[in-house]
Phi, psi and omega in degrees: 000137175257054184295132179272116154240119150091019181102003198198146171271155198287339165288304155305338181291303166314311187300308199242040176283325160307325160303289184348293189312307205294339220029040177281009181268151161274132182343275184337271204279014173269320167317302193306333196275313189305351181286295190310236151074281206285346181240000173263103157303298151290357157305306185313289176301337190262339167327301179311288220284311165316295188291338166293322195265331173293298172327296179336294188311297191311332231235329181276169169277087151251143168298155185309315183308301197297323142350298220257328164281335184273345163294338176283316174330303184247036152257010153266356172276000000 
């Protein structure tokens, strides 16, 4: 499902949850997604599910390459 919450779609929400991590976004747009956030269940669990797995990676010896391929992966999903 692609729901508009807060101004902003569950597809754009996703696309830029790797910002989200990062904190590369601007006040304007880190709202918008924390709105959508806060009213999208799913958005939320796979964010949540997302930002774990992103710790996991940073925190374990997986090679960079591999790292950096299952993160493409799974921003295209």
């Amino acid at each position: 499902m692609d729901r508009d919450i807060g101004g902003i779609r569950c597809s754009e929400v996703l696309a830029r949850l790797g910002d989200v991590l990062e904190g590369d976004l601007l006040e304007a747009d880190r709202a918008r997604i924390t709105t959508h956030v806060a009213g999208c269940v799913e958005c939320r669990r796979f964010g949540v599910r997302y930002a774990d797995l992103v710790a996991a990676l940073r925190t374990s010896d997986v090679p960079p390459a591999v790292a950096a391929a299952l993160d493409a992966r799974l921003r295209v999903r």
